[in-house]
C-alpha positions, 0 to 999 in steps of 0.5 A: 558482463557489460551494463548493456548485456545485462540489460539485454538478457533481463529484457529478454527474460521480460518479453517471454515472462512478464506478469500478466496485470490489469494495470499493465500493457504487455511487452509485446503490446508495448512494443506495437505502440500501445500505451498504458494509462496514466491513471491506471499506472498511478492508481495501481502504484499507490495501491501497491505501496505497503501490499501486494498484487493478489491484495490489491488486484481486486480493489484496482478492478473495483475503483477502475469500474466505479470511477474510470477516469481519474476526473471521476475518481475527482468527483466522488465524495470523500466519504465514497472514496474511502469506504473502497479503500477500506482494507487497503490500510495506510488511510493518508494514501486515500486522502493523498489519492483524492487530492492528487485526483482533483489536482489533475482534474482542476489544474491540468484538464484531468490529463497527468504531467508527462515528465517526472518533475512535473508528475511531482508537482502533485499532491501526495507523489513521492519521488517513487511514484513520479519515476514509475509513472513517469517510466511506465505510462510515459516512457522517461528514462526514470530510476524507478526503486521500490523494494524489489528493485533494492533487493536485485541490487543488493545481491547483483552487486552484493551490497553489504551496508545494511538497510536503510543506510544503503538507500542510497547505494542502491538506487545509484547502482539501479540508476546505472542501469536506465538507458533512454530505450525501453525504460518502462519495460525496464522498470517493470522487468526489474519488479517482476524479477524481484516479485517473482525469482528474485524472492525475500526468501528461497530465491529462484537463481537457477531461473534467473536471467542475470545469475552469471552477473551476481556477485551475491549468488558468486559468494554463496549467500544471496538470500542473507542480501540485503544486509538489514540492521536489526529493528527496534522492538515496535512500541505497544499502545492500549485502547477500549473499543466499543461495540454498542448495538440497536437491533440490527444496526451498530454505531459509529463515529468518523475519526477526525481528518487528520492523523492515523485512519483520518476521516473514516468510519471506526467504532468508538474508542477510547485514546490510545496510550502506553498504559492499559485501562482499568475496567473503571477508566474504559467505562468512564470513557464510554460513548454513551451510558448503557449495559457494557460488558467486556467481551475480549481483546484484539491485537492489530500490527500498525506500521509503528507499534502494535494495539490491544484493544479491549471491547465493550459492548451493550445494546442501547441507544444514544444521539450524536453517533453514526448508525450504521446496518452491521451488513456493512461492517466490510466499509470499516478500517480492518481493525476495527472490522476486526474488534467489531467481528469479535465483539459481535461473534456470537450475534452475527 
């Protein structure tokens, strides 16, 4: 099957089943000269790096209602901005957002550079990002590839060099395929034939528009593709979280800017190192004197190693801390809206 067929029938497919997203303008009303949103296609882009659309959906729906434009989202305080994120995790992306945010707003009038290198001129737009807005929002004959596009080509072309080491290899594949007509209904016509029948596991090929064409499906095994190198075991660290308590309030501190879960809010901690802390080592550590009592342990995945996290927790009072009403525990980083739950169980 030529390049231009194949083309033909995924688009095909596309116009009858696209996904139906806040972020998104339909095929059909694409196609009347209707055109998305820089802001919302950008926005929605980050959000969805490292989650899912059902994760994301109602936080996309949050900031859009709160901030607009993304000359608003420029003008919200730090603070703001990242207690609405909270959840979302990878908090550098947060950070990123504003900066990009106010970049726009400050040097191009709050519009978005039409082309893709000028959308990569902005803080914190990889070249992912700046192919899909370039695609999506300004119709640029873009190579937009994120994991779901991968894993199409991986079987359509049964790639056998494993991931990563194939990166590459699939997005020139992918390139192949991008034609100056309808390259952001192109690219969101692969994501949704990733997301939705070309699944990680039990891919749907009897509904897919493009089985004729598949050299995975031909060979029996489409799932087994993309071939992936085993993993390295991910690395554990240990850390004491303290959960310390006046009334109905809780204190908090705001993590440096820089580094893992920059300039949010968190409980206080201890560091996080290899080795675990004695009782007497989490204790000389404690943010302020007090009564603390263990009361458990939480695990927490980062993307590069796991936690254990043992809590403390006493009832007191101490200077220099952020208090905060335990009714807004939801504003902290999932981790440690995990360790305060825990830790707070049989009080909340």
């Amino acid at each position: 099957m030529t390049a231009d067929l194949l083309r033909a029938q995924l688009l095909a497919w596309y116009d009858a089943n696209a996904r139906d997203l806040p972020w998104r303008v339909g095929p059909r009303d694409h196609a009347a000269g209707v055109r998305a949103e820089p802001y919302r296609v950008w926005l929605s882009e980050v959000m969805l790096q490292q989650t899912t659309v059902p994760h994301a959906t109602p936080y996309f729906l949050k900031f859009t209602a709160r901030w607009p434009t993304v000359s608003d989202l420029a003008a919200a305080p730090d603070e703001e901005v990242m207690a609405a994120w909270a959840g979302l995790g990878y908090y550098a992306r947060a950070r990123n957002l504003l900066a990009c945010a106010r970049a726009v707003a400050r040097d191009h009038g709050g519009v978005f550079p039409d082309t893709e290198e000028g959308l990569r001129s902005l803080p914190g737009l990889g070249p992912y990002t700046a192919a899909a807005v370039g695609a999506i929002a300004f119709d640029r004959p873009a190579n937009v590839v994120d994991g779901n596009v991968e894993r199409v080509m991986a079987r359509l072309f049964a790639v056998e060099t494993p991931l990563p080491e194939a990166k590459p290899e699939l997005k020139r594949l992918a390139g192949a395929l991008v034609r100056e007509d309808r390259p952001g209904d192109w690219a969101q016509a692969l994501m949704d034939l990733g997301a939705t029948i070309c699944r990680p596991k039990a891919p749907l090929c009897d509904r897919c528009p493009i089985a004729s064409s598949c050299a995975g499906l031909a060979g029996g095994a489409p799932e087994t593709y993309p071939r992936k190198t085993a993993k390295a075991e991910r690395p554990r660290r240990h850390g004491v979280a303290y959960v310390l308590t006046r009334g109905a309030e809780i204190a908090l501190v705001r993590r440096p800017p820089k580094g893992l879960l920059g300039g949010m809010l968190a409980l206080p901690t201890s560091d996080w190192r290899a080795e675990r802390w004695t009782e007497a080592e989490a204790m000389a550590a404690a943010p302020a004197p007090a009564d603390w009592r263990p009361v458990g342990e939480i695990e927490h995945v980062f993307t590069h190693f796991s936690l254990s996290l043992g809590l403390l927790r006493a009832e007191g009072d101490a200077e220099g801390l952020i208090w905060s009403p335990r009714r807004d525990l939801d504003a902290l980083p999932s981790v440690f809206l995990k360790a305060a739950r825990a830790a707070l169980s049989n009080l909340i």
